[in-house]
DRENTOR-36628 format. One record per residue (C-alpha): residue number from 1; residue in three letters; chain; x, y, z. Coordinates in steps of 0.02 Angstrom, whole numbers, plus 50000, padded with zeros to 5 digits. Each point is the difference from the previous one (the first is absolute). Example, Ala and Ser with C-alpha at 12.3 -4.5 7.8 and 13.67 -1.06 7.14 Angstrom:
// DRENTOR-36628
   k   r c  east north    up
   1 ALA A 50615 49775 50390
   2 SER A 50069 50172 49967
***
This chain:
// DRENTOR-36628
   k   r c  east north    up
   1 UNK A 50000 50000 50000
   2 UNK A 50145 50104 50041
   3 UNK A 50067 50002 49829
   4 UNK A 49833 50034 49919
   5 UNK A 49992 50167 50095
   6 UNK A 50169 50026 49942
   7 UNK A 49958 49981 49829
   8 UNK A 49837 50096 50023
   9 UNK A 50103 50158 50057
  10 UNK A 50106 49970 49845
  11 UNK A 49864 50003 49881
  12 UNK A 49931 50150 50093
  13 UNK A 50194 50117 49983
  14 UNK A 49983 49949 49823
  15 UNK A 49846 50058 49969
  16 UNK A 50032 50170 50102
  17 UNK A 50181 50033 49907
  18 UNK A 49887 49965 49836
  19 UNK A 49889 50133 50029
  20 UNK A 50139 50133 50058
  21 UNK A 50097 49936 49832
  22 UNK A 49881 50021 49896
  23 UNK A 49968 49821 49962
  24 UNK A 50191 49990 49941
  25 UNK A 50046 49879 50166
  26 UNK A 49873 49871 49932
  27 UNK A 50164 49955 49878
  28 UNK A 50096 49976 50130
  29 UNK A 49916 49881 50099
  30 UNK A 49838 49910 49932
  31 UNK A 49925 49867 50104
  32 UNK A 49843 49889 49992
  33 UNK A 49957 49841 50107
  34 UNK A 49947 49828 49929
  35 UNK A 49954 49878 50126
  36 UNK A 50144 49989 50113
  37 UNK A 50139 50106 49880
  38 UNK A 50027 50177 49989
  39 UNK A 50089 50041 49808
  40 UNK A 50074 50148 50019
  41 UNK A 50086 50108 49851
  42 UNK A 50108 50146 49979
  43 UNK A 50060 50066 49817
  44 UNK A 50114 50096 50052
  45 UNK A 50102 49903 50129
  46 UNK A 50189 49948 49906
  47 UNK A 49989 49796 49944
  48 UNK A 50115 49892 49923
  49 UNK A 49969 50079 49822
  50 UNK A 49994 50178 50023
  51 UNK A 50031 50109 50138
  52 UNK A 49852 50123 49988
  53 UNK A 49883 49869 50021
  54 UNK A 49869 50010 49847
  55 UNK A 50042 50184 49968
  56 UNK A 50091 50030 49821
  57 UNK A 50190 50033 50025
  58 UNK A 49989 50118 49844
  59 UNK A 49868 50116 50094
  60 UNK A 49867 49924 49892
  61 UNK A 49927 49863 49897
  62 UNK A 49983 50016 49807
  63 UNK A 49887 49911 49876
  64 UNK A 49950 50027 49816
  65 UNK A 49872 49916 49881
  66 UNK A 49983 50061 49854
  67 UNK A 49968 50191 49991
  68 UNK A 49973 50012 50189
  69 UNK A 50116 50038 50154
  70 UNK A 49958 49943 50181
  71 UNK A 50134 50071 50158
  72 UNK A 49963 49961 50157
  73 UNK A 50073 49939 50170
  74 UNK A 49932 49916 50161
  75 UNK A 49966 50080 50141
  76 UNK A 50093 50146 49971
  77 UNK A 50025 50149 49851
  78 UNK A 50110 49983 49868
  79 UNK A 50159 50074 49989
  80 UNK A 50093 50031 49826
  81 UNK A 50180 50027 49973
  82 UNK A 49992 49936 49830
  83 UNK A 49870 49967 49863
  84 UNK A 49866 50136 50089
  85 UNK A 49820 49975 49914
  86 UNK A 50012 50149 49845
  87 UNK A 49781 50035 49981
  88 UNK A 49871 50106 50011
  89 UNK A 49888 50011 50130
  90 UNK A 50090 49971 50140
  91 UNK A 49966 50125 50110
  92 UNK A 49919 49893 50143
  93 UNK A 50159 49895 50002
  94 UNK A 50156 50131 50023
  95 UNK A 49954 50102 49862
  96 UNK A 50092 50023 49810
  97 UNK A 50155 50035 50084
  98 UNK A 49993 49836 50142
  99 UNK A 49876 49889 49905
 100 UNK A 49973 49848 50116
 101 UNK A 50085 50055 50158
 102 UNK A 49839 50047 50101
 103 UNK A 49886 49841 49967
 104 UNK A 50040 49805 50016
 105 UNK A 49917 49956 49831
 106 UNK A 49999 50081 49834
 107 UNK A 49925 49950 49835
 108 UNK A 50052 50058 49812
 109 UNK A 49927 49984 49855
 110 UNK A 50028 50082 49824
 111 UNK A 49838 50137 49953
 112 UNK A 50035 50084 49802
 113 UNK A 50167 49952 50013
 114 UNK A 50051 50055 50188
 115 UNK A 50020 49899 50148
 116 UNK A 49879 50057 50119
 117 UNK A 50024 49944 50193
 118 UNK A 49845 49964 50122
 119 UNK A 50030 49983 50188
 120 UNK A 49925 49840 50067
 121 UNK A 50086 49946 50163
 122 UNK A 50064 50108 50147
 123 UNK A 50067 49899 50156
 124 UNK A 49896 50066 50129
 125 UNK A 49860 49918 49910
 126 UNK A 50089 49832 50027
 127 UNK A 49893 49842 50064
 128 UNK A 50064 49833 49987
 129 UNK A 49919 49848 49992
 130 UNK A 50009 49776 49988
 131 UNK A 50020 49957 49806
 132 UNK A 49903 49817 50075
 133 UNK A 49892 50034 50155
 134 UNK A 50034 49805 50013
 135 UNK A 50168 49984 49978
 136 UNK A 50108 50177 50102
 137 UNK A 50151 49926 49917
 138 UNK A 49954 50043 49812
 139 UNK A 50051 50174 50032
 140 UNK A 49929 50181 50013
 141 UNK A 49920 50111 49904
 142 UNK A 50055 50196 50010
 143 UNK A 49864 50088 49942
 144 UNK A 50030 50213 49989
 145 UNK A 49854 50135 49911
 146 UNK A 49967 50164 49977
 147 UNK A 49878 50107 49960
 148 UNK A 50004 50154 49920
 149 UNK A 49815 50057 50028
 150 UNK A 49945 49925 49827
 151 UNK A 50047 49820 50004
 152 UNK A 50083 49875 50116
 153 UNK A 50145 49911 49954
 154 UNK A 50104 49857 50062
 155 UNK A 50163 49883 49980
 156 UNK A 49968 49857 50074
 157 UNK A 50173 49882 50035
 158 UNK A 49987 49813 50011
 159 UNK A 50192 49962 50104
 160 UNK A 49990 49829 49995
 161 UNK A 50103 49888 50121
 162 UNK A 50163 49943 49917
 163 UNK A 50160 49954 50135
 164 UNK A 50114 49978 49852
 165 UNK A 49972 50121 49861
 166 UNK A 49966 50184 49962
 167 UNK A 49892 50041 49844
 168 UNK A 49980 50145 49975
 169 UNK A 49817 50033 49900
 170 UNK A 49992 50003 49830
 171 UNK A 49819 50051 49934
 172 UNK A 49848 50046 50079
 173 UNK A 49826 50017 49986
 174 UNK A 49852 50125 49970
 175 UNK A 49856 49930 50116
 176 UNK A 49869 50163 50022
 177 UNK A 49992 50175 49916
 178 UNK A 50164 50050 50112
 179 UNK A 50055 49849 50077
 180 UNK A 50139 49874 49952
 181 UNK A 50080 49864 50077
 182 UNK A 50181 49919 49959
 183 UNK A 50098 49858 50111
 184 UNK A 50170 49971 50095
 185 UNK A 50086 49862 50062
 186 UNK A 50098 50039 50158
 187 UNK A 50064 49938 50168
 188 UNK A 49892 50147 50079
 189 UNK A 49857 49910 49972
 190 UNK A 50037 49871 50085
 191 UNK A 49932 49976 50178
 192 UNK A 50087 49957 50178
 193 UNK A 49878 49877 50088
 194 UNK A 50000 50030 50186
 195 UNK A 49913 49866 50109
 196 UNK A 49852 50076 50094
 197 UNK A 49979 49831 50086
 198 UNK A 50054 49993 50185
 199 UNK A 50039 49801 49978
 200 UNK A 49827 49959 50081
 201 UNK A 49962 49889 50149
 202 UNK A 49947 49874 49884
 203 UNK A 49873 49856 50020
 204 UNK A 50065 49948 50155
 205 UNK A 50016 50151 50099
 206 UNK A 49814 50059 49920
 207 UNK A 49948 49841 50072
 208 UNK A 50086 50039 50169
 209 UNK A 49933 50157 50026
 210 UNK A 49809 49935 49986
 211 UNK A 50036 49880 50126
 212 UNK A 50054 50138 50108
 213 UNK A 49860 50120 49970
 214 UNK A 49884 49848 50034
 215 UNK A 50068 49938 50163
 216 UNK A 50002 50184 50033
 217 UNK A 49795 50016 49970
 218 UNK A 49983 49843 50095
 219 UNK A 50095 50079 50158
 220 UNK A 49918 50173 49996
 221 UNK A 49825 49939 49949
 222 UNK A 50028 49858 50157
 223 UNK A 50030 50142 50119
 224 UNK A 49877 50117 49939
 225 UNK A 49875 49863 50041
 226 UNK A 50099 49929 50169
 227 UNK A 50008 50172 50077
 228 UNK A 49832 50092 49936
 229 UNK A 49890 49850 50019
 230 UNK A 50059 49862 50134
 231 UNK A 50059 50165 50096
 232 UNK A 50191 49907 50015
 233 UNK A 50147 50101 50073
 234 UNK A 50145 49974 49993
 235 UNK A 50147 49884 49901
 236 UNK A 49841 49887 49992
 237 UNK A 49926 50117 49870
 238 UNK A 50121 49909 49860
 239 UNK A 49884 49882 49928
 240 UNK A 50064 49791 50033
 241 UNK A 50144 50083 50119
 242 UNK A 50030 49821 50064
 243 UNK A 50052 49932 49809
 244 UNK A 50106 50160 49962
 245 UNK A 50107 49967 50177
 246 UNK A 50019 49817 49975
 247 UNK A 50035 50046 49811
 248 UNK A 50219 50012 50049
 249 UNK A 49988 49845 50090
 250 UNK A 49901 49899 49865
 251 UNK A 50111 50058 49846
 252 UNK A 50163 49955 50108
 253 UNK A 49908 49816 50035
 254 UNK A 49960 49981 49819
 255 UNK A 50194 50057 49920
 256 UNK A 50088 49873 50135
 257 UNK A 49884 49847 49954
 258 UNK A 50017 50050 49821
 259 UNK A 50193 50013 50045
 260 UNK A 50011 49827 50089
 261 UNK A 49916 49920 49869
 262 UNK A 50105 50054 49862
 263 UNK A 50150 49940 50087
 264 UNK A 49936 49809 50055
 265 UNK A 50077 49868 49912
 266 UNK A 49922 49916 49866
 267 UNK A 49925 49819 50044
 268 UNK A 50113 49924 49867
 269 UNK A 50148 50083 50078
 270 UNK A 50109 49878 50096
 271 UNK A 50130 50054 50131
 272 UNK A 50184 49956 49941
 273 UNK A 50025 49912 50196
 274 UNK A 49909 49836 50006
 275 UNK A 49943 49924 50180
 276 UNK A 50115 49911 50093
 277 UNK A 49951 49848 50142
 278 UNK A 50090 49949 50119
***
């Protein structure tokens, strides 16, 4: 029970340093509970394969199809020191002059021959979520919007759970009027599995403890009736006092019998001294 509460007051910190942040501490540490596990994830703690967790060591992620340009970076804004976004529009994301340095996601397509950039991701608006409800170790999903007053937009990004390899994404998806989806494989979205089970009592000592609580009825509801009813005072309010006193006495009878039985010989033992007459 004690390390329920504990966890309990963990979930709760999280939750509080998620609304100070802004929702941004949800990337650091994401946790749900499945039966007797709590998965917990953080993109941007170091692993094995990169050391800013699921964050882009370039600043920012890249990826073309065709005529059309998608930047973005989880669960943080994009920083460019080389190959900066060159469009129009871009004046909710860092303006002409910073083009993508102010939002986490940023879309560009190509209107009468000019690329033409739409904000659709900031990282306040983060929220992550299980790619399987069923399965926590699939992955996560990062999903970031924004909305301009006219239309809501969103990146939504699938980090699946991969100990071994790094792949970066390579297309992605239109799903709504402003939303669009694309995939990564990364150690980030892997899980660490803590054990919310306490190691139990177990059959045995559930079984114990209703033996307990019944002998305990038996005793109180014996007295209840002994002291309220038959008006006895007294040691002599214990219900079948005389059994319970000569209970020591009886159990030490029983294990030396038991004892001394174990340890007579056999009938078909014979003694290695035979009988001698005189």
């Amino acid at each position: 029970m004690a390390f329920r509460f504990d966890l309990l007051k963990l979930l709760l910190l999280t939750s509080i340093l998620e609304i100070v942040n802004g929702g941004s501490s949800s990337c650091q540490h994401f946790g749900v509970e499945r039966g007797d596990k709590l998965y917990n994830f953080s993109l941007t703690s170091p692993n094995s394969l990169s050391p800013h967790g699921a964050l882009s060591e370039d600043g920012f992620y890249k990826v073309e199809v065709n005529d059309t340009l998608l930047w973005f970076q989880i669960c943080d804004g994009m920083i460019f020191n080389h190959d900066p976004p060159r469009c129009f529009d871009c004046q909710e994301c860092g303006g002409q002059l910073h083009c993508g340095t102010t939002c986490s996601a940023l879309f560009a397509h190509y209107v009468g021959g000019y690329q033409v950039c739409k904000t659709i991701g900031r990282a306040s608006s983060t929220e992550i979520s299980l790619i399987d409800e069923k399965n926590p170790d699939t992955g996560i999903i990062v999903k970031m919007s924004h909305n301009d007053g006219q239309v809501n937009c969103s990146l939504s990004v699938s980090v699946f759970c991969d100990y071994n390899e790094l792949r970066e994404p390579k297309s992605f998806e239109k799903l709504g009027t402003c939303d669009y989806a694309t995939t990564l494989r990364h150690p980030s979205g892997c899980a660490k599995i803590i054990s919310t089970h306490a190691g139990g009592l177990g059959w045995f000592g559930t079984l114990l403890i209703i033996i307990l609580c019944l002998f305990g009825l038996y005793l109180l509801t014996g007295i209840v009736y002994r002291f309220f009813f038959l008006k006895v005072r007294g040691i002599q309010v214990i219900p079948n006092l005389g059994f319970w006193m000569t209970l020591p006495h009886r159990t030490k009878s029983f294990l030396q019998y038991t004892f001394a039985r174990n340890r007579r010989p056999s009938g078909g033992h014979r003694s290695s001294y035979s009988p001698v007459n005189f």
